[in-house]
Structure formats: structure tokens, C-alpha cells
MARSESE-507329 format. One record per residue (C-alpha): residue in one letter; x, y, z. Coordinates in steps of 0.001 Angstrom, whole numbers, padded with zeros to 6 digits, always signed. Example, Ala and Ser with C-alpha at 12.3 -4.5 7.8 and 13.67 -1.06 7.14 Angstrom:
2
a+012300-004500+007800/s+013670-001060+007140/
***
This chain:
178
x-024464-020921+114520/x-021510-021310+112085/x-019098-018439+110891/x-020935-016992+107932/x-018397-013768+107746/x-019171-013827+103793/x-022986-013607+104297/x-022305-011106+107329/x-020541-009046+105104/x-023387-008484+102833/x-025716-007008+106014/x-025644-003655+105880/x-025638-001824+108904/x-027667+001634+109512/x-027092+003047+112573/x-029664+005084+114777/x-032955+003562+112785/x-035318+003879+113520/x-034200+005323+116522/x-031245+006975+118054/x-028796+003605+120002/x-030258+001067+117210/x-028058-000611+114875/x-030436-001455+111878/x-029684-004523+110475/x-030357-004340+107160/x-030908-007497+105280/x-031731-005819+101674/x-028106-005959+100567/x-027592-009618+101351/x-031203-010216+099491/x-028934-007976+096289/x-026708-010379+096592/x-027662-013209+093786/x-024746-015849+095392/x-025098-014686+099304/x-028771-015180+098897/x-028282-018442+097164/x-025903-019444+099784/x-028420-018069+102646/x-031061-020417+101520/x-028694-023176+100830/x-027287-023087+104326/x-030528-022873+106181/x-031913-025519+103923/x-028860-027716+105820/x-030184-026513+108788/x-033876-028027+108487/x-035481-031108+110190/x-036101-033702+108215/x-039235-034142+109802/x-040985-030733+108839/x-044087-030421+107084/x-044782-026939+106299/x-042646-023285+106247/x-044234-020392+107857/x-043075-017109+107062/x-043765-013799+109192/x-044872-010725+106820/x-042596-009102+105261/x-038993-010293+104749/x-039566-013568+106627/x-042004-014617+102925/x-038623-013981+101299/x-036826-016414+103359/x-039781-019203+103779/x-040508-019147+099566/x-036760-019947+099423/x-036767-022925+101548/x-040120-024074+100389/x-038655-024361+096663/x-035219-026215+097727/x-037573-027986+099919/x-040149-028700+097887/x-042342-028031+100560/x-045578-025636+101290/x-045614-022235+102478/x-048052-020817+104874/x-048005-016398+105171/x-048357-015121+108493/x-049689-011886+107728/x-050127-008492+109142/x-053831-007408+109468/x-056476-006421+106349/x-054407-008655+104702/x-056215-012334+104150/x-059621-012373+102836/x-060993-015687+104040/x-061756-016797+107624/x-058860-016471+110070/x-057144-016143+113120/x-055081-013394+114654/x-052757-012668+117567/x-051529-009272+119247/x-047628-008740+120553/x-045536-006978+121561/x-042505-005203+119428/x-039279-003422+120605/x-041057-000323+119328/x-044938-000732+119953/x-047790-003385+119024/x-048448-005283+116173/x-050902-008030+115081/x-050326-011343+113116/x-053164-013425+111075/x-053843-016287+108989/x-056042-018454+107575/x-057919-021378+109513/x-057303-024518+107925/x-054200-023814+106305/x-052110-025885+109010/x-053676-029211+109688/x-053967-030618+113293/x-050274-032181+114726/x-048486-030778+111431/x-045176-030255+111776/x-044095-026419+111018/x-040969-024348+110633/x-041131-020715+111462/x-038444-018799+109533/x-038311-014816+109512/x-034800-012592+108431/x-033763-011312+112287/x-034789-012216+115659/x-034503-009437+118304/x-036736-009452+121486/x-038634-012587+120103/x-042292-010534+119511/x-042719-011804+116446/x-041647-015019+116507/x-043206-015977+119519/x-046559-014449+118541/x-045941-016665+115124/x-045192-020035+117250/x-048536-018788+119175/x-050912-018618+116379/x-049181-021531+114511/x-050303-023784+117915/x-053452-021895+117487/x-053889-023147+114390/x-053466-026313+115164/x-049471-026896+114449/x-046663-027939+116206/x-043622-025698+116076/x-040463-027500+117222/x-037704-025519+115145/x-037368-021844+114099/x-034932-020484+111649/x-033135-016727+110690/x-030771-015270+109100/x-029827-012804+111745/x-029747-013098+115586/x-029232-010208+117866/x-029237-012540+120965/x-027936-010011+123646/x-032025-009082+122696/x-033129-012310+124186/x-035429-013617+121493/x-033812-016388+120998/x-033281-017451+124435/x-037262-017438+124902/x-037725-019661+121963/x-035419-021765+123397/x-036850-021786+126835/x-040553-023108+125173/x-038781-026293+123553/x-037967-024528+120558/x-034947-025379+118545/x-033292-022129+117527/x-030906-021847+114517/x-029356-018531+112573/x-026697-017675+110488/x-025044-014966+111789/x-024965-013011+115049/x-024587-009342+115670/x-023989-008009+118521/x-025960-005097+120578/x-028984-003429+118298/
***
């Protein structure tokens, strides 16, 4: 992680949301922001291996974030979506959130067999996401060796458990607490 105090700046932060001790990170202003969001994609863009494939991008804000790398990439984007979503044959996995249970889906086929993807969302907390993301991806047949954010809240450990599965980790700024 660099020092990306200009992009930092543009978070905002909401505190007690959606519960009372959370500091909401809010991402929304930095997407306002024509140059910090140029320079957010830019600088994650550096970030990327050479050797990737394909971007996935968790439903909602991490679509936002993957269709900006794909273009300065020039490379495909797959949507991990939430369920009801996809209309053709898929696959799905359940995990677990900081505040409940969720479920991720998408479409077999759309990641070929030994294809090298990047997993990219806005914020990594406990890791629920993303790790249910890196699961379905390997379901799918992928191989996930790098995951990219904007935001890490590491005293949340998400990070750490990527990490720990032989996944490189890489954000642009880190807040700390929740």
C-alpha cells in the first residue's frame, strides 16, 4: 500500500452505519470525484499482474471498480452477482458477512479452466466476500492469485486471510478500526 492521502481524502466517512461503533466507509464521494476516480483506476491498473486474464467484480461497487480496469486493461469482465440476478445456468456460494449471510453467483462457463483471474471489489473488511468470490471463481474453474481494493480495513482481518490462501493482496488506502 502506498500513501494515497488525496484519494483518502475523497472517502467519506459516516459514522455509526449501519450500526452504532461502525465507521462507514463511504466510497460514493471518491466515485464523484471525476480525477480521484481516474487516478483510482490508474493506480490499481499499476498494481495488476501482467499475467491476468480476466477481472471479476463482486456486486455492487466492486462492477464499478472491475469495468474500470477492464477498459485501461483492455481486458474481460466477469459479474459476480447477488442471487435472482443471472438468467442462464450458474453457480452460487453462501458466506458469511460482518452483519449476516449473503450469497454470490455466476455463470458456468464464463471463466475457462486454469484462467488466470483478478478479484477486485471497493473495501475489504472481514474478507466474506472476497473469499466467497476467490471460492466460486476456483469453482468455476479459475485460478485467483491476486486481489485488488480500494479500501482496506485490515485491523478486520480480511486481508490477512487472503493472504494466508496464497493470495496476493493489494489496496490503496487503509483505514483504521470500522
Amino acid at each position: 500500500m502506498t500513501d494515497n492521502a488525496d484519494l483518502a481524502a475523497l472517502v467519506r466517512n459516516i459514522p455509526d452505519y449501519p450500526k452504532a461503533g461502525i465507521m462507514f466507509r463511504d466510497v460514493s464521494t471518491l466515485l464523484l470525484d471525476g480525477h480521484g476516480f481516474r487516478a483510482t483506476i490508474d493506480r490499481l491498473a499499476a498494481m495488476v499482474a501482467p499475467d491476468t486474464e480476466l477481472i471479476a467484480g463482486i456486486e455492487a461497487r466492486g462492477f464499478i471498480v472491475a469495468a474500470g480496469l477492464s477498459y485501461a486493461l483492455g481486458l474481460g469482465k466477469l459479474m459476480l452477482r447477488k442471487p435472482g440476478k443471472l438468467p442462464g445456468e450458474k453457480i452460487g456460494t453462501d458466506y458469511e458477512l460482518e452483519y449476516g449471510t449473503d450469497r454470490i453467483e455466476m455463470h458456468v462457463g464464463h471463466v475457462q479452466p486454469g484462467q488466470k483471474v483478478l478479484l477486485v471489489d471497493d473495501l475489504i473488511a472481514t474478507g466474506g466476500t472476497a473469499m466467497a468470490g476467490v471460492d466460486l471463481i476456483t469453482q468455476g474453474g479459475g485460478i485467483v492469485r491476486q486481489a485488488l481494493f480500494i479500501i482496506d480495513l485490515p485491523e478486520l482481518g480480511g486481508a490477512a486471510k487472503l493472504t494466508a490462501r496464497g493470495i496476493e493482496v493489494g489496496s490503496l488506502i487503509g483505514f483504521a478500526g470500522h
